[in-house]
C-alpha positions as CSV (number, residue, x, y, z in Angstrom):
1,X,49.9,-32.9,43.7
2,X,52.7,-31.5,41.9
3,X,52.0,-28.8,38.7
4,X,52.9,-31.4,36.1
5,X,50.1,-33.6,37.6
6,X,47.5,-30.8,36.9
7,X,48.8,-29.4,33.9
8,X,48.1,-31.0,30.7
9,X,49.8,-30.7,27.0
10,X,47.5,-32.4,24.5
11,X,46.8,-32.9,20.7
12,X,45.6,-35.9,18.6
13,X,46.9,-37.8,16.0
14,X,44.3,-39.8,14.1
15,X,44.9,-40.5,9.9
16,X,47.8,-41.3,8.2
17,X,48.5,-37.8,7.4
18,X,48.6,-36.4,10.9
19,X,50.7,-40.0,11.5
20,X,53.4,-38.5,8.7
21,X,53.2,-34.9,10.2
22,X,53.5,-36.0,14.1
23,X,56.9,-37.3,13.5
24,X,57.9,-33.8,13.9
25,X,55.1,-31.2,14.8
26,X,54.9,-33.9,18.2
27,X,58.4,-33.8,19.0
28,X,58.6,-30.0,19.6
29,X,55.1,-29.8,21.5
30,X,56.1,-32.7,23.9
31,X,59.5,-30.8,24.4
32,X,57.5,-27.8,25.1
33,X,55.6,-30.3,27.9
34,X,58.8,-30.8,29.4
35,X,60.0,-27.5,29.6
36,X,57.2,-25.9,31.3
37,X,56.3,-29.5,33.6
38,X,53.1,-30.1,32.1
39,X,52.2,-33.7,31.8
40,X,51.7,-34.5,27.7
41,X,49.7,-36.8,25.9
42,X,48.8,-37.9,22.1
43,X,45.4,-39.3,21.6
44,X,45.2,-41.8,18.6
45,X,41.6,-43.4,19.8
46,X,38.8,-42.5,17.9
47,X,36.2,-41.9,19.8
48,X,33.3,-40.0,17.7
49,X,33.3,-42.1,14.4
50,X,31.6,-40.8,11.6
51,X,31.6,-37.6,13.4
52,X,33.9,-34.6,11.7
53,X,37.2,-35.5,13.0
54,X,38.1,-32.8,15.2
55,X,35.4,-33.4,17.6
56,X,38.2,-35.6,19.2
57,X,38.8,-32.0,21.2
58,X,35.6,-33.0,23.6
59,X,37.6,-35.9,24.7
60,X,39.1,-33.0,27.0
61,X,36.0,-33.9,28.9
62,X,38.0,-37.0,30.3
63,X,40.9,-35.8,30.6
64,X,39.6,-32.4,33.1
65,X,39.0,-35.5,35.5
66,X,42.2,-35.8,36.1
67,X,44.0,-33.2,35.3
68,X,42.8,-29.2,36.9
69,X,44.1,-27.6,33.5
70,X,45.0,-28.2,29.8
71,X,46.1,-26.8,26.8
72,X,45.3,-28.0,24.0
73,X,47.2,-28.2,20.2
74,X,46.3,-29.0,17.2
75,X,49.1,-31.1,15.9
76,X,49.3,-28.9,12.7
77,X,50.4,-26.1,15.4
78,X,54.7,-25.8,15.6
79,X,56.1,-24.6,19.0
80,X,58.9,-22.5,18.7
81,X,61.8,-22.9,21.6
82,X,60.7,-19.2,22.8
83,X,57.6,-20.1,23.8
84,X,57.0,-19.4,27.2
85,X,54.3,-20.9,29.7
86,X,51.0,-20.2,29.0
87,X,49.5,-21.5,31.5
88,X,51.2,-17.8,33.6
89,X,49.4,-15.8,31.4
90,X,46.0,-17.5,31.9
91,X,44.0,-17.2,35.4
92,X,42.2,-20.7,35.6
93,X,38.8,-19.6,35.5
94,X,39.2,-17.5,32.1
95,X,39.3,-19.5,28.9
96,X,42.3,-18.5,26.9
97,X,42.8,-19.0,23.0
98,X,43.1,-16.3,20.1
99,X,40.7,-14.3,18.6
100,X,40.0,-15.2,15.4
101,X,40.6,-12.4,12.7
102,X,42.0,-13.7,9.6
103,X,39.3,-15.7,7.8
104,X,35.8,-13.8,7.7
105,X,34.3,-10.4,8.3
106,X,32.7,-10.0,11.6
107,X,29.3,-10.3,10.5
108,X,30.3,-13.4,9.2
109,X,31.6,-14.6,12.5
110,X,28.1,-13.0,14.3
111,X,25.8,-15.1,11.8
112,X,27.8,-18.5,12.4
113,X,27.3,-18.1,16.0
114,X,23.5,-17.4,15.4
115,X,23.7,-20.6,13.5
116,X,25.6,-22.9,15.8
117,X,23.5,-21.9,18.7
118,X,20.2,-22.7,16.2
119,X,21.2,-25.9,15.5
120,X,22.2,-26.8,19.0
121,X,18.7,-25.9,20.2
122,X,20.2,-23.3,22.3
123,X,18.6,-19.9,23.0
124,X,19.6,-17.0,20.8
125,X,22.4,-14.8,22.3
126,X,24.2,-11.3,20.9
127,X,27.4,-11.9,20.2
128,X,30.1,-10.6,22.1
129,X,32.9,-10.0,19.7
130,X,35.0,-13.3,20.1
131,X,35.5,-15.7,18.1
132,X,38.5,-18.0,18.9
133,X,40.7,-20.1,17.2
134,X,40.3,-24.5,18.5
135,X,43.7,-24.8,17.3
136,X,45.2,-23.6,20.3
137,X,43.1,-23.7,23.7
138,X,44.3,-23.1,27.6
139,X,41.0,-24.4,29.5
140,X,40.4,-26.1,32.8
141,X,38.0,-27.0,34.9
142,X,35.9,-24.2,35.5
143,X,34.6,-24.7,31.5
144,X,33.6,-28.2,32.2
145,X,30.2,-27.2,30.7
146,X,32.2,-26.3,27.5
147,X,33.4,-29.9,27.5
148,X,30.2,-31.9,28.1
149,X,30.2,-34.8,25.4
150,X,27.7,-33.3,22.9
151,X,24.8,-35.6,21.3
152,X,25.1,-35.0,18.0
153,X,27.8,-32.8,16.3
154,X,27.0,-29.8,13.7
155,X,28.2,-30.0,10.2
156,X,29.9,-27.6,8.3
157,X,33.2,-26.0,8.1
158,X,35.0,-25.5,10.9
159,X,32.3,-27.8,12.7
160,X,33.8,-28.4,16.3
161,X,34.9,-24.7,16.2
162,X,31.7,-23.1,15.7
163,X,30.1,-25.7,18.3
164,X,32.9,-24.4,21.0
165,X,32.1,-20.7,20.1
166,X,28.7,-21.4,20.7
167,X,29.1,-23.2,23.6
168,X,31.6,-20.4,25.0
169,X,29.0,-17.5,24.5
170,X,25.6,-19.6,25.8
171,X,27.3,-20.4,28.9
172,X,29.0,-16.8,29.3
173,X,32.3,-18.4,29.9
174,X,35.2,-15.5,30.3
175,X,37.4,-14.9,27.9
176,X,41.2,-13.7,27.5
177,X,42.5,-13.5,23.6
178,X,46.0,-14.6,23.9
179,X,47.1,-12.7,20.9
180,X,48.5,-13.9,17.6
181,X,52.0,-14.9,18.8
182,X,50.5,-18.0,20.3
183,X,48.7,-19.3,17.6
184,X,49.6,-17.4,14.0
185,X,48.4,-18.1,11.1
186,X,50.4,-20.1,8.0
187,X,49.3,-19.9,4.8
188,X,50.5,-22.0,2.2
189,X,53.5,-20.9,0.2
190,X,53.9,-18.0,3.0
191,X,57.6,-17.4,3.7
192,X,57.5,-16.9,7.6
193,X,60.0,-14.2,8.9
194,X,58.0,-13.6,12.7
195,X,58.5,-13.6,16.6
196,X,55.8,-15.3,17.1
197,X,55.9,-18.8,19.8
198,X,53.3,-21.2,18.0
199,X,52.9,-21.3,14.1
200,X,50.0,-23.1,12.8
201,X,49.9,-24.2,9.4
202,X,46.1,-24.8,9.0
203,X,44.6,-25.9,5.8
204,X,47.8,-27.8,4.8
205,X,46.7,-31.4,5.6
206,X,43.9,-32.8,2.7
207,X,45.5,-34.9,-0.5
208,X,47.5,-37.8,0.2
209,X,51.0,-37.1,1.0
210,X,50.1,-33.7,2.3
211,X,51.3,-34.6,6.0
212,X,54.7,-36.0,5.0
213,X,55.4,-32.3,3.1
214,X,54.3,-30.4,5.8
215,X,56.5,-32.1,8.4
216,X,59.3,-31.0,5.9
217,X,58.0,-27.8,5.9
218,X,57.6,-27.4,9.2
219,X,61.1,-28.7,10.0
220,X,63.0,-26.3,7.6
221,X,61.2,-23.2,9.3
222,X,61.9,-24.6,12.7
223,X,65.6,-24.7,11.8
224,X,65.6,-21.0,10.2
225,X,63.8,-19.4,13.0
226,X,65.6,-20.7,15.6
227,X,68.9,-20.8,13.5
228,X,69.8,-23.9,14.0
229,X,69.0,-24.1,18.1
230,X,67.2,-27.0,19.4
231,X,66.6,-30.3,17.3
């Protein structure tokens, strides 16, 4: 089986404002597909209605039956040109994504963990000091338990995160914190001047029309940081 047979490139694009903002933010993480001979694909099938929409990600479930690994992008996430495998700099057995820093103070993080793990019936755990990003995800095979289609989802904001997290720590899966140049942070009205290879502009999408702006966004700081290169 050749590596683009096992490798995976996946996001989702459900809603017409991830419709409007997968014109471009799709483009450049199929290219990235390409360049590294991953396979790629765009789910558009909706397949927990009525749940919060980004517990689409457990459809990696499927997808691990085919495919040994996958990374998986939001489609708010912008790959830059420099962006290099990341599959290289993940062993398949660790679970790779970023820590999460940006948002909360630690305890914070601790006592959503405590909660997640509450509502999911699942023993109480200490924390272990991670707290990853969904946004961006290398994981394979050797999570499967990670990926098991859950019963009922938890509510809340960020739902499916805090479920992964959970998941992560109750079943002591291994961790490796890629860092923040594969998956850093864009906040609105931020003028980005960086080196990192994946942007993610989370938060952006919401009011109607939101998608179509961000795709503009996106596209003008694709064309400054890579100075015209590329599309």
């Amino acid at each position: 089986m050749s590596s683009s047979q096992k490798r995976l490139v996946v996001s989702a694009m459900i809603g017409p404002e991830f419709e409007e903002l997968g014109r471009f933010s799709w483009l450049r993480q199929r290219e990235y597909a390409e360049k590294i001979g991953a396979d790629v694909i765009l789910l558009a099938n909706e397949e927990f209605k009525g749940w919060p929409l980004f517990y689409e990600k457990f459809q990696i479930r499927r997808l691990l039956e085919e495919y040994e690994r996958v990374l998986w992008l939001d489609l708010d996430v912008l790959v830059l040109p420099s962006a290099p495998d990341v599959f290289e700099l993940v062993p398949p057995e660790i679970f790779g994504a970023v820590n999460e820093r940006y948002w909360r103070r630690p305890v914070e993080y601790a006592e959503e963990i405590e909660c997640r793990l509450f509502q999911l019936g699942l023993p109480k755990k200490p924390w272990d000091g991670f707290y990853f990003n969904s946004g961006v995800m290398v994981t394979g095979r050797a999570h499967a338990p990670l990926w098991k289609r859950p019963q009922n989802p938890v509510w809340g904001h960020p739902a499916e995160q805090g479920h992964l997290n959970a998941l992560r720590l109750h079943h002591g899966i291994p961790f490796r914190d890629l860092g923040d140049d594969f998956n850093r942070f864009v906040r609105p009205g931020e003028h980005i001047s960086t080196q990192a290879h994946l942007l993610h502009y989370a938060r952006w999408i919401g009011a109607p029309g939101s998608g179509r702006i961000l795709a503009q966004r996106m596209a003008a700081d694709y064309a400054r940081l890579t100075k015209g290169e590329g599309p």
